[in-house]
N, C-alpha and C positions, 0 to 999 in steps of 0.2 A: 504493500500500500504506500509505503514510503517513496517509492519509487513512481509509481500512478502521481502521486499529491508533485512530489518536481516536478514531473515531465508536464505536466498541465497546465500547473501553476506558472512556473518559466516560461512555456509557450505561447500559454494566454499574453502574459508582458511583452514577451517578444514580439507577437501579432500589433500589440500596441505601437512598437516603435517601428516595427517595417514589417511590413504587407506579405513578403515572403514568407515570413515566420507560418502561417497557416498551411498553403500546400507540404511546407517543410515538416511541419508537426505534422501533418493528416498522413503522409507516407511513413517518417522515422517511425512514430510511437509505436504502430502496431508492429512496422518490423521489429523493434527493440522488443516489445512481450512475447512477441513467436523465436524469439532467439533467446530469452528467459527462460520461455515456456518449452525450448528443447533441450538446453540444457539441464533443467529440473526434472526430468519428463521421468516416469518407472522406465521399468522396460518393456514392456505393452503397452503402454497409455499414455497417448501425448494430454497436459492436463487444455484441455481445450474451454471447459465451462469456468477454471477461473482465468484462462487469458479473455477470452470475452468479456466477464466480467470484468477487469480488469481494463480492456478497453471501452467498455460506455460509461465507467466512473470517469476515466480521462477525458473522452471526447465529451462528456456531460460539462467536466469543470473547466475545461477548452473553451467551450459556448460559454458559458456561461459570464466567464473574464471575456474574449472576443467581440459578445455580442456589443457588448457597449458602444464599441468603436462600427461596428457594423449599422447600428442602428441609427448613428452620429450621422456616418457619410448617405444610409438610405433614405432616410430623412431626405436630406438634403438635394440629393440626385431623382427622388421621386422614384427609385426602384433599388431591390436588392441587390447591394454594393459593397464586394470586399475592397478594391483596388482598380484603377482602369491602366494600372502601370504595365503591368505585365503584358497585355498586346499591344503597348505601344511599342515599350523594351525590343521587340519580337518586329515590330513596323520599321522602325527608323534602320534595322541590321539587314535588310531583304535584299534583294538583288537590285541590280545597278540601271535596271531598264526604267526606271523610276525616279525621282526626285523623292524620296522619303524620311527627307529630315522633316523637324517639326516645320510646320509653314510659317512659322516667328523668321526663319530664318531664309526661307525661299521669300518670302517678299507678302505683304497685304495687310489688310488693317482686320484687325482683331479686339473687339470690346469683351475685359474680362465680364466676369458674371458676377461677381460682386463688386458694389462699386466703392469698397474701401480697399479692392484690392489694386498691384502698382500696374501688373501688366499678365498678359493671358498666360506667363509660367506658372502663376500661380495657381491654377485651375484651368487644367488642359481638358477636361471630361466634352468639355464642347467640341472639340479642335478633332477635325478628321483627319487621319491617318491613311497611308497607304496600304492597309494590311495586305499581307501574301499569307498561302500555304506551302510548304514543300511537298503536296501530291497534286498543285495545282500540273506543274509541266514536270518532266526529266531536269530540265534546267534549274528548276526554283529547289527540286528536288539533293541534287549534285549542291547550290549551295549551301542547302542546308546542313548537307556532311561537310563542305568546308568551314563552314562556322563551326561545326563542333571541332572540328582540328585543331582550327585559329583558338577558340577560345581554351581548347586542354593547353595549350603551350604558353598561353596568357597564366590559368590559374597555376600550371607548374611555377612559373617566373614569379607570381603573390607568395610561393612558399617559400621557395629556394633564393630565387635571385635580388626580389625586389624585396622581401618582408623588412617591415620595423623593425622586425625584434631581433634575427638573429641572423648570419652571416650565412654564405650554403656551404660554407667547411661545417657549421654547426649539423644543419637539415643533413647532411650526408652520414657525418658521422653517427646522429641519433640514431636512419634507417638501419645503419650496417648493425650498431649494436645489438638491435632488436632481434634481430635472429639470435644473436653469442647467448644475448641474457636468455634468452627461451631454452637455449642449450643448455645452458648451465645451471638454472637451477627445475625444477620440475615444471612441466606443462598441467598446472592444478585447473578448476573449472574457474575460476576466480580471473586466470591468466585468459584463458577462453573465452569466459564474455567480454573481458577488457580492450583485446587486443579485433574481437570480432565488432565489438560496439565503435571500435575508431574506426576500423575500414568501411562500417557500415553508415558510419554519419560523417564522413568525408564523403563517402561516393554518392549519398544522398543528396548531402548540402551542394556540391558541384553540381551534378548531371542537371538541375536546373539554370545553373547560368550556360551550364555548355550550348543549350539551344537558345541563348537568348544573346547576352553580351558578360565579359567578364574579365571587363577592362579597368577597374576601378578597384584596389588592393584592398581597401578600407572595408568591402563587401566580405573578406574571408578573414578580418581582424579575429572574430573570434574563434576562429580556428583553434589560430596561433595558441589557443591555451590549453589545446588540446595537447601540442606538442610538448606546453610547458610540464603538465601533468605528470606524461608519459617520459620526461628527463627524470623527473622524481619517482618514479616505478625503478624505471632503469637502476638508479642509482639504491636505491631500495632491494634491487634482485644482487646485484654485485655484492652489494652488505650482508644479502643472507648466505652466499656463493660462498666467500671467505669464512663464517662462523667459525668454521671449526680447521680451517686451513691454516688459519697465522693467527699470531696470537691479538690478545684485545687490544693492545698497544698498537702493534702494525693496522689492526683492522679498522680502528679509530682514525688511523692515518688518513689510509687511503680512501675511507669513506668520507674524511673529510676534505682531500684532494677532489673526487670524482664532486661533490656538493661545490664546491669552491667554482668549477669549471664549467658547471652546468649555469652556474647564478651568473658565472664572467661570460658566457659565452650568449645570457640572453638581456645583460646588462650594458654589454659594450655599446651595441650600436645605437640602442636608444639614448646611451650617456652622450655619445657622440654630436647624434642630433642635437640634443637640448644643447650643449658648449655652443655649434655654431649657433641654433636658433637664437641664443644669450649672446652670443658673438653679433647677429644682424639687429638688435633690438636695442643695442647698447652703441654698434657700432657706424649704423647706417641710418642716412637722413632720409625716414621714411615720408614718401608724399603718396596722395590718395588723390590722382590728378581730375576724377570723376567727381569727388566734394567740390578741389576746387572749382573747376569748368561749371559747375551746377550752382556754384554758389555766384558766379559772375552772370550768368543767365536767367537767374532771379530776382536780379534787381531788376527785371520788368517784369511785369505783372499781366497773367495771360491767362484764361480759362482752362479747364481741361474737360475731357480727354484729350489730348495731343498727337500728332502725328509728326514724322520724323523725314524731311528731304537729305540723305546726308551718302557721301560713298568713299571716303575715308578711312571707313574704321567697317570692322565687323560688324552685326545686328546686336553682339551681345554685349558692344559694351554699351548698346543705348538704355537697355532697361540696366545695365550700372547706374549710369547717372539718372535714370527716373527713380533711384530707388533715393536718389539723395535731390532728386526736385522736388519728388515727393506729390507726383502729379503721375494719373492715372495715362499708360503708354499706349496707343494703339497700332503703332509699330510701322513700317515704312510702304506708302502708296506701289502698287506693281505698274502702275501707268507711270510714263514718262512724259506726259501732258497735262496743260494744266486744265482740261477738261475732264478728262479721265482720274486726276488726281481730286478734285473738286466731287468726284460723282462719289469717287471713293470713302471718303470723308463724311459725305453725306450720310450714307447708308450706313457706315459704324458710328454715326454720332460725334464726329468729332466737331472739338471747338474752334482748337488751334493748330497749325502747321509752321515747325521751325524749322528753315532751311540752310544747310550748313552749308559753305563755299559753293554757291552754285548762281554765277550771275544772271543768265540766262533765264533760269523760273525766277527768281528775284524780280527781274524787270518785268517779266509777265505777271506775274502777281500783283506788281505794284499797280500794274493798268486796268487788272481786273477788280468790277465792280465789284463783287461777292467777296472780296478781303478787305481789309482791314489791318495798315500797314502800323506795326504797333512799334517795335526798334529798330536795330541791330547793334548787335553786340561784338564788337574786335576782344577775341578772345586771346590770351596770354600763351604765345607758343615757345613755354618753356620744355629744355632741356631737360630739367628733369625728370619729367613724367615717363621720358622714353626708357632712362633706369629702373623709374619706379614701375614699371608694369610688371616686372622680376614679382616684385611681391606681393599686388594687388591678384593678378592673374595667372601666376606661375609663366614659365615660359613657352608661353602656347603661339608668340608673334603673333596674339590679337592687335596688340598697339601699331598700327601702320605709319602713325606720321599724324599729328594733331592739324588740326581745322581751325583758320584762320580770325574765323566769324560764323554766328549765326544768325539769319533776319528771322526774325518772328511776325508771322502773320494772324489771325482772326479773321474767321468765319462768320460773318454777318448774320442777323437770328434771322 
């Protein structure tokens, strides 16, 4: 029962903080009691009526924490609603005969759904996607085996090459031991479910981003403490291996060696980080060049929803800086005219149109009736920003080169 009350309890929370956590729990749990329930089993009778039971007390106190947040988003969505993440996840990774990034970033105006919210990231449930199947063609099929390829080699590089916590001399060395320790001291039931529960809630927790994406480390953080765990088994089987081999003096040694290297070996890199993160925080003149540009853009004063003329910079660092104007974004016209730009506007409610370095709509705007020529703004084309994007954005070369000025227009009621 002990066991039922964590797995439920844990899982329900987890469903709370990400979405995943529910298919993840509704496949692990039962595996985890039929791999209980065969290791316990006589030797004629698997015990079948307490793994059942056993699983509707779970799935019972699973709902039960779950529903809350379930009922939160069906509420809100006017139908029963775990998550709309997961076929999006699955849209935007499809094949290439498509444009199926989100459409924030292919171009159009998009009015979020709440209107205290800054721009439509915040509530995509609207926003149509490109879904595919891979039984749709042979082709869609074919990528869909190379995504699971691409992504195994991704989540391999989250444990080994890229993880926080340990170095892959560490991940190497752990694997190899695990066989010696299994060696050396007895294969008891204890060791059996131990070492069957890690393979079985790794190969679980993976195979779902294998079909999806699985490019973001921080998705398999809690692995990692899985690994940490099973350092301390390890070290734990070595200490029983020697009992009776070398005496308590030596065995206190080396037990205290094998503990020392297991703690140094998942201390290092993290210690690491933190030095330089305390090295950049101490050492470097951080600028947020998105506060500034937005706080020079707001000394006029312009309605919202807003809409964006700008080809400079990415789509995303616009809702950066709407999240510090603090005005609702409806993101960039797909017409390069300004009647088409105008229709656009119309139809999502927009109020205002700021147009960044673009002389040309500028003076069209200016002569059309239906605007409302409110500034412009000669915005600060400092140097520094182009450092500081390092750590506003990591170095992803969204920052292409800042924008000169921006004219601010209004939409006539």
């Amino acid at each position: 029962m002990i066991l039922v009350f964590q797995n439920f309890f844990s899982g329900g929370l987890s469903y709370l903080s990400h979405h995943y956590a529910m298919p993840f729990f509704l496949v692990h749990f039962p595996l985890l009691l039929l791999i209980r329930g065969y290791m316990d089993r006589n030797k004629e009778c698997f015990p079948w009526k307490k793994v059942l039971m056993a699983w509707a007390a779970g799935v019972t106190g699973f709902v039960i924490i779950a529903s809350v947040w379930v009922c939160v988003l069906s509420t809100k969505y006017g139908n029963v609603t775990i998550s709309p993440k997961g076929g999006i996840a699955h849209a935007i990774v499809g094949p290439a005969d498509k444009d199926r990034r989100h459409p924030f970033f292919v171009g159009g105006l998009y009015k979020p759904r709440d209107p205290y919210a800054i721009h439509i990231f915040e509530d995509i449930s609207d926003v149509q996607f490109e879904t595919w199947s891979p039984f749709e063609s042979k082709e869609y099929f074919i990528h869909q085996l190379n995504l699971i390829k691409d992504n195994a080699v991704h989540i391999l590089n989250h444990f080994v090459i890229q993880s926080p916590f340990f170095n892959r001399t560490f991940v190497i060395a752990i694997l190899a031991l695990i066989p010696i320790a299994l060696w050396l001291t007895s294969f008891s039931k204890r060791n059996k479910f131990l070492y069957t529960w890690i393979i079985m809630t790794f190969g679980v927790y993976c195979s779902g981003f294998l079909l999806l994406i699985a490019r973001s480390p921080r998705r398999f953080y809690v692995l990692m403490l899985v690994f940490l765990l099973l350092s301390f088994d390890l070290v734990e089987k070595m200490k029983h291996y020697l009992q009776d081999r070398v005496s308590e003096q030596r065995k206190k040694l080396l037990t205290s060696c094998l503990f020392i290297i297991v703690i140094f070996a998942f201390a290092l890199k993290p210690s690491m980080q933190l030095i330089t993160s305390v090295h950049h925080i101490y050492a470097e003149d951080h600028i947020n060049p998105y506060s500034e540009i937005a706080d020079q853009i707001n000394t006029v004063s312009f309605p919202s929803p807003y809409a964006i003329i700008r080809s400079s910079q990415k789509p995303t660092t616009d809702y950066y800086m709407a999240y510090f104007l603090n005005k609702p974004l409806l993101g960039r016209p797909l017409s390069a005219d300004v009647q088409g730009i105008t229709e656009e506007l119309v139809v999502a409610g927009g109020k205002s149109l700021l147009v960044f370095d673009n002389p040309e709509i500028t003076e069209e705007l200016r002569l059309d009736g239906r605007y409302v020529y409110k500034a412009t703004v000669k915005l600060n084309h400092d140097k520094r920003y182009e450092h500081a994007a390092n750590w506003v954005v990591t170095k992803h070369e969204i920052l292409t080169g800042w924008d000169n000025e921006v004219t601010i227009f209004t939409l006539k009621e």
